[in-house]
KEBA-735048 format. One record per residue (C-alpha): residue number from 1; residue in three letters; x, y, z. Coordinates in steps of 0.02 Angstrom, whole numbers, m for minus. Layout:
N
KEVO     i    aa     east    north       up
KEVO   NUM   ALA        X        Y        Z
...
//
This chain:
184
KEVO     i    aa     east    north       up
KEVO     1   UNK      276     m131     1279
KEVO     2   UNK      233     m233     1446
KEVO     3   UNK       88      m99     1470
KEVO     4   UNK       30      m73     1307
KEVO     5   UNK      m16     m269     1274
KEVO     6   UNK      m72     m288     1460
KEVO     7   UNK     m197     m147     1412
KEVO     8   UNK     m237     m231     1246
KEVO     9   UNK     m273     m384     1348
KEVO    10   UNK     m143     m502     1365
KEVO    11   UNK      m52     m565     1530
KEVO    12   UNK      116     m508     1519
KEVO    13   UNK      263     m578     1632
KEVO    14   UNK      401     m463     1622
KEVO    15   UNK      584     m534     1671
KEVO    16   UNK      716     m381     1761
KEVO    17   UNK      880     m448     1761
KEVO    18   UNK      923     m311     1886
KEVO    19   UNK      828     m130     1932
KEVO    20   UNK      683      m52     1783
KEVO    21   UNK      799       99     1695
KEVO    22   UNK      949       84     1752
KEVO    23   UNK     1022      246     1676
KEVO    24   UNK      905      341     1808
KEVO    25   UNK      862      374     1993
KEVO    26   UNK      807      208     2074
KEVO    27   UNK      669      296     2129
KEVO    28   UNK      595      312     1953
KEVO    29   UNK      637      109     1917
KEVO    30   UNK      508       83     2067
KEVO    31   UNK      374      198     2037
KEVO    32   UNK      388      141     1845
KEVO    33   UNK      371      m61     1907
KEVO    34   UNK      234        2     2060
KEVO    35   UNK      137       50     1895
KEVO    36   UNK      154     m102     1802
KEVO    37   UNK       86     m215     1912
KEVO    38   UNK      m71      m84     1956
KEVO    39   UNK      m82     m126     1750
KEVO    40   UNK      m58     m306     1801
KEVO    41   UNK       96     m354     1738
KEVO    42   UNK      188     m467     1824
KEVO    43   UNK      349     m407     1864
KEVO    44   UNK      513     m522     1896
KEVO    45   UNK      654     m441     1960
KEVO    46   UNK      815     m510     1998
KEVO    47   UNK      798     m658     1850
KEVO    48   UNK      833     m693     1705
KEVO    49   UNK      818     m837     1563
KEVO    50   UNK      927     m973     1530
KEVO    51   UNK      838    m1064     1402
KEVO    52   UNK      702    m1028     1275
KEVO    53   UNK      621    m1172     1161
KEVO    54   UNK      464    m1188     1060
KEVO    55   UNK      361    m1332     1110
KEVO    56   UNK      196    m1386     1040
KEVO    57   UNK      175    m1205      985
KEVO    58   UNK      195    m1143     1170
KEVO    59   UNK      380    m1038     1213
KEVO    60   UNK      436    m1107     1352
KEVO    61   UNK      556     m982     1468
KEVO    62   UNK      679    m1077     1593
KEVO    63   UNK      745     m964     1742
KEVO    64   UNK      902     m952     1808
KEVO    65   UNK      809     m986     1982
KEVO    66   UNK      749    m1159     1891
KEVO    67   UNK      556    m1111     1878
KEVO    68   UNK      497    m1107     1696
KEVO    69   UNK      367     m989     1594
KEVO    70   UNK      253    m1055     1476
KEVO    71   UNK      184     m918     1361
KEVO    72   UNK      129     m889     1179
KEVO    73   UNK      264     m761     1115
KEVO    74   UNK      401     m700     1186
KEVO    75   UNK      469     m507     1159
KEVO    76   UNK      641     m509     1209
KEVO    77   UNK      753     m325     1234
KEVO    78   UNK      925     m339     1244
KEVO    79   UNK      980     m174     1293
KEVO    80   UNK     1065      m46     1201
KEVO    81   UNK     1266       m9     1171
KEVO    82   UNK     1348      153     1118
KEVO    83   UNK     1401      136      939
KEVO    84   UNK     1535      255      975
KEVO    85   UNK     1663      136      926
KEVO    86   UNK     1715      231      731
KEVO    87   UNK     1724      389      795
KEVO    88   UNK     1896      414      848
KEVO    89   UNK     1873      436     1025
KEVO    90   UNK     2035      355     1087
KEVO    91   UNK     2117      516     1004
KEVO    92   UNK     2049      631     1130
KEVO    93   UNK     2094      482     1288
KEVO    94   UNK     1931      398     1269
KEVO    95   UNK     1915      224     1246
KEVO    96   UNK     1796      186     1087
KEVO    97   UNK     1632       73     1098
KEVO    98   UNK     1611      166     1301
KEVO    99   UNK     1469      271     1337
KEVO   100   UNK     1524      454     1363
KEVO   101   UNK     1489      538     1527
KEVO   102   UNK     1416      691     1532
KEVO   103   UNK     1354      844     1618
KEVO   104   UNK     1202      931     1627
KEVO   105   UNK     1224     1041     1450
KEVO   106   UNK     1288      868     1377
KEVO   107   UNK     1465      926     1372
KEVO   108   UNK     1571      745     1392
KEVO   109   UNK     1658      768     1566
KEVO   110   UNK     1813      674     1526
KEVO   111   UNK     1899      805     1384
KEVO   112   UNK     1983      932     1455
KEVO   113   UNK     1943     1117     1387
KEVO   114   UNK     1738     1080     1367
KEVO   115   UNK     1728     1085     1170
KEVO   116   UNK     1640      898     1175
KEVO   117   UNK     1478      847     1187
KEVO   118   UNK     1383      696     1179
KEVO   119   UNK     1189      693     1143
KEVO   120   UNK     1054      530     1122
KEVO   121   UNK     1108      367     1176
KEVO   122   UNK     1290      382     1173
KEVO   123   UNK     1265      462     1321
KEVO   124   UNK     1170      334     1439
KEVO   125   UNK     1071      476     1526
KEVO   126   UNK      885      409     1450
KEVO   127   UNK      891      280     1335
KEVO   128   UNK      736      341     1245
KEVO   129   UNK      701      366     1056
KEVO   130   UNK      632      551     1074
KEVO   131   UNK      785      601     1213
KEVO   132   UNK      896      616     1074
KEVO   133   UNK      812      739     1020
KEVO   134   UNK      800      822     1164
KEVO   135   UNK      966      814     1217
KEVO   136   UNK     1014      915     1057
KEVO   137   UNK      919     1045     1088
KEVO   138   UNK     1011     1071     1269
KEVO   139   UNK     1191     1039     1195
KEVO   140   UNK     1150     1170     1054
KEVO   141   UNK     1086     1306     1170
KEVO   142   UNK     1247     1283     1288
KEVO   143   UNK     1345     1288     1126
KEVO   144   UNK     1264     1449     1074
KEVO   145   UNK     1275     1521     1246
KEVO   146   UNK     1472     1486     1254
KEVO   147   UNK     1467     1547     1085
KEVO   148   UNK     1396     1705     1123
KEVO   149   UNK     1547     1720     1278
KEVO   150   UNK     1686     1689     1142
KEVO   151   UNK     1780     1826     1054
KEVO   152   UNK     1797     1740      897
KEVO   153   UNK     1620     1720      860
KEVO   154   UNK     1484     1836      792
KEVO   155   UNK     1321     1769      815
KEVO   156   UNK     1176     1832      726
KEVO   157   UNK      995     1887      815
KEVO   158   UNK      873     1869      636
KEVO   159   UNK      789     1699      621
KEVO   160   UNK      809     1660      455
KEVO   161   UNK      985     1573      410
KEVO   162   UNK     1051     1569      590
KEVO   163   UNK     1111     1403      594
KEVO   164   UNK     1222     1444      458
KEVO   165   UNK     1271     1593      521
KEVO   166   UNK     1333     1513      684
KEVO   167   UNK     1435     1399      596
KEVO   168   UNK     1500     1513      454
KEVO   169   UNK     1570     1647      585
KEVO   170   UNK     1616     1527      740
KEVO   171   UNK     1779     1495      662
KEVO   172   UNK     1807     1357      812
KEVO   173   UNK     1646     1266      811
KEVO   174   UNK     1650     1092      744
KEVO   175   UNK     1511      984      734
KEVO   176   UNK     1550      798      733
KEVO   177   UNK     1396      694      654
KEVO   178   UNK     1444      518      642
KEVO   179   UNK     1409      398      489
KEVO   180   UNK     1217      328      461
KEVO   181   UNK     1227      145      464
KEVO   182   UNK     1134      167      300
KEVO   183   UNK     1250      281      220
KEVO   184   UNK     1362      140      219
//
């Protein structure tokens, strides 16, 4: 958002409490903040705020370092946590509301025997909207491909029905799809 309404315009001050996405290499936190401020944003890492008020229709941002921010609007993001907390992880030895460590394929690395996987943000690999997405597409092809190693499935090749198919004759595949917040 920093670069879209510098682009559009605006001068944008952008607070890091600590390193630009965290979840990845460090590398890619620099070369991501490098860009920013080529865009002109002006990047603050290392601070965060302590205080936010509205005064005479200006927000003003104090600092933990004691400098303040004047600004028109403030855009605050507060992170993300897994909502893994209803999904009955501490029956498998993992403790619920945690993030879930995974490999490449997806496949959580703390269950023995490989039959769990993890994909989107419960993960904490990329904390981005289309990774999800992604993600599922990996998990399901390593799912197929130990599928296709197991004795007790029968996979078919045609196109049309396959996902049913998998599931139908994988007699030991279960899919875990947790409760929409909606669904209520």
């Amino acid at each position: 958002m920093a670069a879209a309404w510098s682009a559009l315009g605006s001068q944008v001050t952008m607070l890091v409490r600590s390193g630009l996405l965290g979840g990845l290499e460090p590398l890619a936190g620099k070369a991501v903040q490098a860009g920013l401020k080529a865009a002109g944003v002006d990047v603050r890492s290392g601070v965060q705020a302590t205080d936010v008020v509205r005064e005479a229709g200006m927000v003003v941002v104090t600092l933990d370092n004691g400098q303040t921010l004047e600004c028109d609007e403030l855009l605050a993001a507060a992170g993300r946590r897994p909502k893994t907390d209803d999904l009955g992880l501490e029956t498998v030895g993992l403790r619920p509301g945690s993030w879930l460590d995974v490999d490449d394929t997806c496949q959580v690395t703390a269950v023995d025997g490989g039959w769990l996987y993890a994909a989107g943000d419960v993960n904490h690999r990329a904390l981005l909207t289309h990774m999800g997405k992604y993600q599922a597409r990996v998990c399901a092809a390593a799912i197929v491909a130990r599928a296709q190693k197991n004795r007790n499935c029968q996979l078919s090749r045609t196109s049309r029905g396959r996902r049913q198919r998998i599931v139908r004759r994988c007699r030991r595949l279960s899919l875990l799809i947790p409760k929409s917040p909606r669904s209520g």
